[in-house]
VEXDREN-2710 file (C-alpha; in Angstrom, 1 decimal):
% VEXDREN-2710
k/r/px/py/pz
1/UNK/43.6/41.3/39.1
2/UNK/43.1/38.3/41.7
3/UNK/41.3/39.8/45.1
4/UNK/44.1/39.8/47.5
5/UNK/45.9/42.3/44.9
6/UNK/42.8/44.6/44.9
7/UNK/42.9/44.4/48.7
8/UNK/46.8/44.9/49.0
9/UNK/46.3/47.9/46.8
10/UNK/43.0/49.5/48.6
11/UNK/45.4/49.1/51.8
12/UNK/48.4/51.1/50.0
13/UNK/45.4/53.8/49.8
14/UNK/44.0/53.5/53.0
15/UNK/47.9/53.9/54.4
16/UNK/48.3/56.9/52.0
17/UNK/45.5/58.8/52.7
18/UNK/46.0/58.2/56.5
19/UNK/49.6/59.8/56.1
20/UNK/47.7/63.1/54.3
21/UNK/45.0/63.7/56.9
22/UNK/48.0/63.6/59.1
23/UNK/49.9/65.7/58.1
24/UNK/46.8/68.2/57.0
25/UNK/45.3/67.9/60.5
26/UNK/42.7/65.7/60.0
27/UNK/41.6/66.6/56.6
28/UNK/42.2/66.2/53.2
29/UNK/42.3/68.5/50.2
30/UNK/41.5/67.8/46.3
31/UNK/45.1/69.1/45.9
32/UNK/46.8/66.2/48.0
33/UNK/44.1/63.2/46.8
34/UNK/45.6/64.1/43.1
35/UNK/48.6/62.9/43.2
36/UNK/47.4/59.7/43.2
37/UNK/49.1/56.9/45.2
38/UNK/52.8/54.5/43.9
39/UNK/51.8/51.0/43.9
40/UNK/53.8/48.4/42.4
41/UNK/56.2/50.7/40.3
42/UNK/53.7/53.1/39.0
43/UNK/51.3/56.0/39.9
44/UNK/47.7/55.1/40.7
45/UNK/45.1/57.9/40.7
46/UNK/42.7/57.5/43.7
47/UNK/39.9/59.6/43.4
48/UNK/38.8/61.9/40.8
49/UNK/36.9/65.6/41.0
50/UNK/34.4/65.4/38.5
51/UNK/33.1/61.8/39.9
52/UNK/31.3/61.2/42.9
53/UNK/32.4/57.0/42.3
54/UNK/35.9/56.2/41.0
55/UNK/37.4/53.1/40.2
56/UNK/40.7/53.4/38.1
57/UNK/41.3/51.0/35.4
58/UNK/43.5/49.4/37.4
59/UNK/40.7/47.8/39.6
60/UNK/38.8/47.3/36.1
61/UNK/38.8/43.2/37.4
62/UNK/37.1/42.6/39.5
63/UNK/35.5/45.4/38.9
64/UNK/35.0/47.3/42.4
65/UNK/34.8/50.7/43.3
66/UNK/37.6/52.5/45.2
67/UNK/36.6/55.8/46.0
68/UNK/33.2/57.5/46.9
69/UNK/32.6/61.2/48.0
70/UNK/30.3/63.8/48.7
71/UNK/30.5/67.6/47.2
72/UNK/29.9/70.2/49.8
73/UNK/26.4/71.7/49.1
74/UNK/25.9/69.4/45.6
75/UNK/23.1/67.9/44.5
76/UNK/22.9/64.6/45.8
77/UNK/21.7/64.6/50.0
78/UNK/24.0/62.2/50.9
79/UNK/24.7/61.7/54.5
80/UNK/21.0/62.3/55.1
81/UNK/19.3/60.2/58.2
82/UNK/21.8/61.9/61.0
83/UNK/20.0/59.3/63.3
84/UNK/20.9/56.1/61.6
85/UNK/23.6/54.3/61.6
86/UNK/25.1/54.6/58.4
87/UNK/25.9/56.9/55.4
88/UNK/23.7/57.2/52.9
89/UNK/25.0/57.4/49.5
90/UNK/22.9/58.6/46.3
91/UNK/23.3/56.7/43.1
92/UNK/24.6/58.0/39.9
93/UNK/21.4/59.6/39.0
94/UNK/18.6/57.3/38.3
95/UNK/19.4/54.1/36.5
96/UNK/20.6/51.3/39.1
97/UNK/22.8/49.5/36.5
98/UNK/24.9/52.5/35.6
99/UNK/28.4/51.7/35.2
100/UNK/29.3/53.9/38.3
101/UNK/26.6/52.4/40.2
102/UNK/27.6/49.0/39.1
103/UNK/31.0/49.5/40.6
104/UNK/29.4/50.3/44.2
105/UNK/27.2/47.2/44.1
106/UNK/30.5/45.2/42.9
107/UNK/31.6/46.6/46.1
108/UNK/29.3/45.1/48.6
109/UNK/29.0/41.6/46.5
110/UNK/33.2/41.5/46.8
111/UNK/32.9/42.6/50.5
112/UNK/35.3/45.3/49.5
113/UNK/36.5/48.8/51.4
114/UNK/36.3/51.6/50.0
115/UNK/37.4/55.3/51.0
116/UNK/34.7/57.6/51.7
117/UNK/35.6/61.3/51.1
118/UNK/32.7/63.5/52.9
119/UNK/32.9/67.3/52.5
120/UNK/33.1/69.4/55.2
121/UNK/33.9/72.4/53.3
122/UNK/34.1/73.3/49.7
123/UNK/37.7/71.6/48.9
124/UNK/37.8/69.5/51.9
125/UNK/37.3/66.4/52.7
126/UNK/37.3/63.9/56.2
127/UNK/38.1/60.5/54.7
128/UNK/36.6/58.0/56.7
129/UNK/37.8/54.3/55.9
130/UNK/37.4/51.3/55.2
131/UNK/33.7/51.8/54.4
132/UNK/31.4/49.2/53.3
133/UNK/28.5/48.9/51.2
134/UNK/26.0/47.1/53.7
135/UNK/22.6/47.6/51.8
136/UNK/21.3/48.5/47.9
137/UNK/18.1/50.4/47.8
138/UNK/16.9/50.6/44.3
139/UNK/13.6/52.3/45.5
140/UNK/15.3/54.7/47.4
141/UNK/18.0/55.2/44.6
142/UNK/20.6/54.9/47.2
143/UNK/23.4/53.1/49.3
144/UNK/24.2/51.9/53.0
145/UNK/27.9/52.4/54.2
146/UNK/29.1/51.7/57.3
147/UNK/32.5/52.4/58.8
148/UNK/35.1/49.3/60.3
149/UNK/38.1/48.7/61.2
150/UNK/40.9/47.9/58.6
151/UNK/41.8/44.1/57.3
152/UNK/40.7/41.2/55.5
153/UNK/37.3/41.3/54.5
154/UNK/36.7/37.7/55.3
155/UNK/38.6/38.2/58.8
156/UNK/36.4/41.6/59.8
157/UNK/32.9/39.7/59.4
158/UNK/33.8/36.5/60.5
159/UNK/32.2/35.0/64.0
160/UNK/29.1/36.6/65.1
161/UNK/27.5/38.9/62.7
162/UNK/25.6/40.7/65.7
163/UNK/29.0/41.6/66.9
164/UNK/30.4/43.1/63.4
165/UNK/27.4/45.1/62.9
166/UNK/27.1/46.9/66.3
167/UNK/31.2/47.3/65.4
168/UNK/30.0/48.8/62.5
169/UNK/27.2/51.0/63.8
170/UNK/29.6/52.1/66.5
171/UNK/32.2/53.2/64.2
172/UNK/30.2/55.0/62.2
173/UNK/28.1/56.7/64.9
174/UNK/31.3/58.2/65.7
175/UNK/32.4/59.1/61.9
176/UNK/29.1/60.9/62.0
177/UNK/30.2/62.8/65.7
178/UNK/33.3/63.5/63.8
179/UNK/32.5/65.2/60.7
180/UNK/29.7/67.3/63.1
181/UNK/32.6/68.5/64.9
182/UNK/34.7/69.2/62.0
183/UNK/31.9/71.4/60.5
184/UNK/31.2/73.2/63.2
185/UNK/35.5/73.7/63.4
186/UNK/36.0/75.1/60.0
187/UNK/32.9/77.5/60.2
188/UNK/34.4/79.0/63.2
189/UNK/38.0/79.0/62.3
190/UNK/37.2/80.4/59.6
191/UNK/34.6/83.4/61.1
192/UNK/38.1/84.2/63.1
193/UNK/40.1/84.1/60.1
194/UNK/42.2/81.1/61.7
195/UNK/43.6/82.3/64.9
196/UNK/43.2/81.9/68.4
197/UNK/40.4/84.9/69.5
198/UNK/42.2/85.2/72.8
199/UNK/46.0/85.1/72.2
200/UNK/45.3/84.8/68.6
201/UNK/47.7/82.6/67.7
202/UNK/47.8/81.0/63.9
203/UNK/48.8/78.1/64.1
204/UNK/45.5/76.3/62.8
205/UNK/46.1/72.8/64.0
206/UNK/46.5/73.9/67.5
207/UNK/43.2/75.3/67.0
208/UNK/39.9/74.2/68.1
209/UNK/35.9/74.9/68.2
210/UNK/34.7/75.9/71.5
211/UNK/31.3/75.7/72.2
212/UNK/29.6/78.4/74.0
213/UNK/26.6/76.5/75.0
214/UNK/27.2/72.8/75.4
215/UNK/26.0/69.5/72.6
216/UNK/23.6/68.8/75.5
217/UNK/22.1/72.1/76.0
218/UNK/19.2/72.1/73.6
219/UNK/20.3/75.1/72.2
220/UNK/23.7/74.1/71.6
221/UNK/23.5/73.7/68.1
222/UNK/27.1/73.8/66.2
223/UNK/26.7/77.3/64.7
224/UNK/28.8/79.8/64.4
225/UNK/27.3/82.5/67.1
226/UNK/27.7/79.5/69.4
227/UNK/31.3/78.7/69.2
228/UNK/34.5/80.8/69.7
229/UNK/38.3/80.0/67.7
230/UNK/40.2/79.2/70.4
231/UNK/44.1/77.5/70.9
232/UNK/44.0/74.4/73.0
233/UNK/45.0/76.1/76.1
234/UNK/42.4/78.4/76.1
235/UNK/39.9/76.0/74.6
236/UNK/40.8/74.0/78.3
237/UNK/40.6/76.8/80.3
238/UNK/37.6/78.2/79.0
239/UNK/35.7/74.7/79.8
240/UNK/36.9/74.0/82.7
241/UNK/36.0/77.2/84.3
242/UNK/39.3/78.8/84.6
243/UNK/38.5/81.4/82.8
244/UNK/35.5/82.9/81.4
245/UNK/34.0/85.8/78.8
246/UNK/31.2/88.2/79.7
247/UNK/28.4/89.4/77.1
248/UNK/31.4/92.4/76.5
249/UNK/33.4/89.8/75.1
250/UNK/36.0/90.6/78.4
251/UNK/38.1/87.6/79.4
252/UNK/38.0/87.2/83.2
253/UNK/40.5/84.5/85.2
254/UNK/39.9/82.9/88.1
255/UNK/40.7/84.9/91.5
256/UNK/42.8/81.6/92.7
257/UNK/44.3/81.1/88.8
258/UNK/45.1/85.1/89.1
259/UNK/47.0/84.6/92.4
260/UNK/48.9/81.7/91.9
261/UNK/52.7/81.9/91.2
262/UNK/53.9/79.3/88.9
263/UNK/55.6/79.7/85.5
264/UNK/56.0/81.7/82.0
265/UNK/53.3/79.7/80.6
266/UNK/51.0/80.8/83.5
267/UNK/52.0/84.7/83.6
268/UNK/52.1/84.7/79.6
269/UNK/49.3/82.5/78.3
270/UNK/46.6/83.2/81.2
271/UNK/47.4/85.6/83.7
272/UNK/48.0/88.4/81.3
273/UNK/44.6/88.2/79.1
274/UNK/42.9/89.2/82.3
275/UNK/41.1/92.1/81.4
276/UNK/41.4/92.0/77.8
277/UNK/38.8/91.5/75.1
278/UNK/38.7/88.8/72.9
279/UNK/38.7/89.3/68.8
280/UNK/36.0/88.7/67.1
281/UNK/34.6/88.1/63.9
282/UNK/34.6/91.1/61.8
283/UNK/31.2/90.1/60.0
284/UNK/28.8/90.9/62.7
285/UNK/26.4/88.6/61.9
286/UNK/29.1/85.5/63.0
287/UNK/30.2/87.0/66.4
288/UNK/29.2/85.1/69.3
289/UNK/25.9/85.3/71.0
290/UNK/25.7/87.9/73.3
291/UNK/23.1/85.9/75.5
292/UNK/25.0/82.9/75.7
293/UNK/28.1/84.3/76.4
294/UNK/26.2/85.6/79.7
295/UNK/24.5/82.1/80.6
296/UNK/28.2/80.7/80.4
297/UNK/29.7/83.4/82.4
298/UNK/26.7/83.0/84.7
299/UNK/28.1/79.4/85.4
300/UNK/31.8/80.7/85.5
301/UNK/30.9/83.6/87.7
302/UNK/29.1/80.9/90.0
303/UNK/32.0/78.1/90.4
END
């Protein structure tokens, strides 16, 4: 296969897989990834569960890999170094010139992208592409990737190589932010068994994570005793101090908010949770922390 047919056909997979974390909400599921892709006339698999790296035999010239990802909780620390920026991604255990590790090192030599599937969940996936392979680390057993932005190889890394790579850092900084965010999303979605805790509406991709204490507040962390389900109207009201919840897990509006005349949406989806408690996890252990809830509605209280 000449190189701008394995490029054509990584870009069929980049536009497929864009179309499923779509239309999943951002994510991706083992379920969707197997039906493979149609290029040219016939059906292509893309990935494959029982491989970390997969490169189908139709990519068996030049000889690339296509696909990388990471198994929730597995054995391999991928993504380790939070601070750096780029992925780390293990070998296929310990000998460098393993087929599969081979394929990743054709990668980087080719310039190729690749799809990068990183669990956030047992069964789901972010997919973060194009990735590159920037680095080998034999010692280390191990791979760079970085994140960029989709086209030809030889157009994305020509003119100033400074320029690429903070393009590259940047990108993948944010990949990084991402899947933080989406981890933190499905612990707590899930803790509130996928509905809104304050008008508990289902509809999960109108659903976010609110954070009780804030990224910046050292504390913060993304857990699930620091983060309530809520839907996207709530999610804005709650941080920007329209409404708040005491340590009794009370929703309280604002006086002005609770005076004001305007519409259904209003009356419906604000007015009338004044008073009212939110739901919350039934596992104890995941409801939200009692002391933060008060430092927040400290600050609400205050505004």
């Amino acid at each position: 296969m000449s190189l701008d047919a394995d490029l054509a056909f990584r870009l069929a997979v980049f536009d497929h897989v864009a179309h499923l974390r779509d239309t999943l909400g951002g994510v991706v599921t083992p379920s969707a990834l197997n039906e493979g892709v149609i290029f040219e006339g016939q059906r292509i698999p893309i990935w494959s569960q029982m491989k970390g790296i997969f490169r189908p035999a139709f990519l068996r010239s030049p000889g690339a890999a296509l696909t990388l990802f990471t198994a929730y909780d597995g054995p391999y620390d991928d993504q380790a170094d939070p601070d750096a920026s780029h992925f780390i991604y293990r070998y296929r255990g310990t000998d460098p010139n393993h087929a599969d590790n081979v394929a990743v090192r054709r990668a980087m030599e080719l310039r190729r992208p690749l799809l990068y599937l990183a669990a956030i969940q047992p069964g789901v996936y972010d997919p973060i592409f194009p990735c590159y392979v920037t680095a080998d680390d034999p010692a280390g057993l191990s791979f760079h990737l970085m994140a960029d932005v989709l086209g030809d190889p030889q157009l994305v890394t020509r003119g100033d190589p400074a320029q690429y790579e903070a393009r590259r850092a940047y990108r993948t900084v944010a990949a990084k932010a991402r899947l933080h965010q989406q981890q933190f999303r499905f612990i707590v979605l899930g803790a509130y068994r996928h509905q809104c805790a304050m008008c508990r509406l289902r509809h999960t991709v109108l659903l976010d994570a609110a954070h009780i204490l804030p990224d910046s507040d050292p504390r913060g962390r993304a857990t699930v005793t620091n983060g309530l389900s809520l839907c996207k109207i709530h999610h804005g009201a709650f941080d920007t101090g329209i409404l708040g919840v005491d340590p009794d897990y009370r929703i309280h509006l604002r006086q002005d908010v609770l005076d004001e005349h305007d519409g259904p949406m209003l009356l419906h989806g604000l007015q009338e949770i004044h008073g009212s408690a939110i739901e919350t996890p039934r596992d104890k252990a995941k409801r939200p922390n009692r002391d933060y809830l008060a430092e927040r509605f400290d600050r609400f209280r205050a505004a």
